[in-house]
C-alpha positions as CSV (number, residue, x, y, z in Angstrom):
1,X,5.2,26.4,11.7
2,X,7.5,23.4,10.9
3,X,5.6,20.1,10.3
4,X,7.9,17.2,10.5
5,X,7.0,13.5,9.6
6,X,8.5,10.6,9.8
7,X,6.1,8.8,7.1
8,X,3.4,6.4,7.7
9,X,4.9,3.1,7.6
10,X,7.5,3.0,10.4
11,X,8.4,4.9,13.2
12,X,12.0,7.0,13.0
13,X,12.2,7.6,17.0
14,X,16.5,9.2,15.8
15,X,14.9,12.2,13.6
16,X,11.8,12.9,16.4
17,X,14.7,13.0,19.0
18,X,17.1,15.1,17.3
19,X,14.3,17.5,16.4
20,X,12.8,17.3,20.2
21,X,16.3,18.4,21.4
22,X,16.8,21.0,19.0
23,X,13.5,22.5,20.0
24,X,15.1,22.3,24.1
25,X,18.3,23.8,23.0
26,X,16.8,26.8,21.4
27,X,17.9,25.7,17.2
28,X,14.6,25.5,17.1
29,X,11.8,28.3,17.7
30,X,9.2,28.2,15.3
31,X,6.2,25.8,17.0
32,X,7.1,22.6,15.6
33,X,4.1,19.6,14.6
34,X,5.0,16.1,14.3
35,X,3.7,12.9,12.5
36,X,5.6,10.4,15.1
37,X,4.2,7.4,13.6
38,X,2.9,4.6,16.2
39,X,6.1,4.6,18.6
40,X,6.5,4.4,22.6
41,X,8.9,7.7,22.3
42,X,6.6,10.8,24.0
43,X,8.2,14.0,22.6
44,X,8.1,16.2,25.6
45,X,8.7,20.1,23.0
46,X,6.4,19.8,20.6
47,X,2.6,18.6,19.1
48,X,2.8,15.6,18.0
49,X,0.1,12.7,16.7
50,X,1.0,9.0,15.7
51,X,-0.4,9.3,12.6
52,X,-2.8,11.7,10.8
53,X,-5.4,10.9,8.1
54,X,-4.3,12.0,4.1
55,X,-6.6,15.0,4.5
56,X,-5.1,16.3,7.7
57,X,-1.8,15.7,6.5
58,X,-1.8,17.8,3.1
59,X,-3.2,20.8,5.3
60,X,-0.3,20.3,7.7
61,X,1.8,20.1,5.1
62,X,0.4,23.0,3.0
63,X,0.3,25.3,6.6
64,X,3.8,24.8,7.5
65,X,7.0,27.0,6.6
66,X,9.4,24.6,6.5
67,X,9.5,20.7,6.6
68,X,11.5,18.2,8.1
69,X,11.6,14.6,7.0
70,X,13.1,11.3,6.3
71,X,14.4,10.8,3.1
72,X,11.5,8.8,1.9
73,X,10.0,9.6,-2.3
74,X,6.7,10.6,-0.7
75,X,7.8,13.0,1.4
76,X,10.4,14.8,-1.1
77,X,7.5,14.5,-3.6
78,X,4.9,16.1,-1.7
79,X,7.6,19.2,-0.4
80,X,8.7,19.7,-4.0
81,X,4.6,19.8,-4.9
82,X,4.3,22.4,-2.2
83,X,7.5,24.3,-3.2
84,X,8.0,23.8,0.7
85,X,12.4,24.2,1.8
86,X,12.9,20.3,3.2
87,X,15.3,19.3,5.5
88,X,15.7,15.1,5.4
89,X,16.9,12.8,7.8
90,X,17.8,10.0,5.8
91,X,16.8,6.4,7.9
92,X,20.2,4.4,7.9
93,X,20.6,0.7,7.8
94,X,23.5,0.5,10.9
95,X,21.1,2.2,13.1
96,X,18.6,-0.9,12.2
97,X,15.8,1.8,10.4
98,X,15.7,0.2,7.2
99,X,16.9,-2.5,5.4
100,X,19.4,-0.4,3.1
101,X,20.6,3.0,2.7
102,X,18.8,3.8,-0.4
103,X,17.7,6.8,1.5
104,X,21.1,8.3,1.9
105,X,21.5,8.0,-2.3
106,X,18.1,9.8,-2.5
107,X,19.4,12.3,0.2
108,X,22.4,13.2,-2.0
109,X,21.0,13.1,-5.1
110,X,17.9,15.8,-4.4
111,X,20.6,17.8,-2.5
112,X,23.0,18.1,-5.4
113,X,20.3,19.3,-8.0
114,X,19.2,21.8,-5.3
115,X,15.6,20.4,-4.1
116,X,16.2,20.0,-0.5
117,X,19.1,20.2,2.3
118,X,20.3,16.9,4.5
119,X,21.4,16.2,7.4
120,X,23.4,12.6,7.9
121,X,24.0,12.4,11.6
122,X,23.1,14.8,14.3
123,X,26.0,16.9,14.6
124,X,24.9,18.9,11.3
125,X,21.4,19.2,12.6
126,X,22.3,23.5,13.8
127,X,24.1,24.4,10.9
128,X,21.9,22.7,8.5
129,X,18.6,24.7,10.2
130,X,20.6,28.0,9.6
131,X,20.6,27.0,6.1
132,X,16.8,25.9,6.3
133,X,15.3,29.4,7.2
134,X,16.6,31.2,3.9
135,X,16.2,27.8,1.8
136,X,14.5,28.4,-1.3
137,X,14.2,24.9,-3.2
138,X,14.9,24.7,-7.0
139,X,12.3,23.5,-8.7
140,X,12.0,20.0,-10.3
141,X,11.6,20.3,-14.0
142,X,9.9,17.6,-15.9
143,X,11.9,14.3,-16.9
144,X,9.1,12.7,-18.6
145,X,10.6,12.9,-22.6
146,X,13.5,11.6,-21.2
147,X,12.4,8.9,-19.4
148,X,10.3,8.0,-22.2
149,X,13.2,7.6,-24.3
150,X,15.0,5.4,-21.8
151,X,11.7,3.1,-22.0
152,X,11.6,3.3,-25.4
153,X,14.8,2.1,-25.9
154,X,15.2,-0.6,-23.3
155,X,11.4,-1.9,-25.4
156,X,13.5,-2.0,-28.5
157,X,16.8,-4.0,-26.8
158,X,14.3,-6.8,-26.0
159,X,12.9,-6.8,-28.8
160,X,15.6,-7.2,-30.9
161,X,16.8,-10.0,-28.2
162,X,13.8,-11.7,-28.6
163,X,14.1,-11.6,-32.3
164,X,17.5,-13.0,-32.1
165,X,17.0,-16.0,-29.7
């Protein structure tokens, strides 16, 4: 099963369409379940609720084979957590679904160190999905001394700045 979600806070009606067609054009097989979010869009080829409740949600996630996503932290979180292979959707700012494209950079930067695969317009959405069904995701090692250090450090630059002023 493929559970695809589109997050909780907003409605991406691009990603549930470009799956929806996939599913009509035969990409897709596997029975697909979607988290929609509140939106008028009524996929007609697969399950789909507006939104389900936290509990729900990690079972769906936890069930499923494969996920399919925007490229929200949440989401890449929990599919790392669940050592799930993730396809994302980043949402785009010239199609009006965010304010930025801070999802595109987040896109790129999990795909280069090998967590997840992307998709960036819908033309890529077939070849991408042959990729998906052998995807094993690497996993994500611990940054936490690291980013410590960089804490650490910027503590001590204002410090010392606040000495000197």
């Amino acid at each position: 099963m493929i559970f695809l979600t589109v997050g909780t806070l907003f409605p991406f009606d691009r990603l549930v369409i470009t799956i929806d067609n996939a599913i009509l054009e035969g990409f897709i097989t596997q029975e697909v379940f979607a988290q929609i979010g509140k939106t008028r869009l009524k996929p007609k080829n697969m399950q789909y609720v507006d939104v389900l409740d936290k509990g729900r949600f990690d079972q769906k996630a936890a069930d499923a084979d494969y996920l399919i996503s925007h490229a929200g932290i949440g989401s890449i979180t929990m599919a790392l957590e669940c050592n799930k292979p993730l396809l994302v959707m980043p949402r785009m700012k010239r199609f009006k679904e965010h304010i930025n494209d801070h999802q595109v950079a987040t896109a790129r930067k999990f795909e280069q160190l090998g967590h997840l695969l992307a998709v960036y317009c819908e033309k890529e959405l077939p070849d991408k999905l042959q990729q998906l069904w052998s995807f094993i995701p690497k996993p994500r090692e611990n940054q936490a001394d690291a980013v410590t250090d960089i804490i650490a450090k910027f503590l001590k630059l204002l410090s010392e700045k606040q000495i000197s002023n």
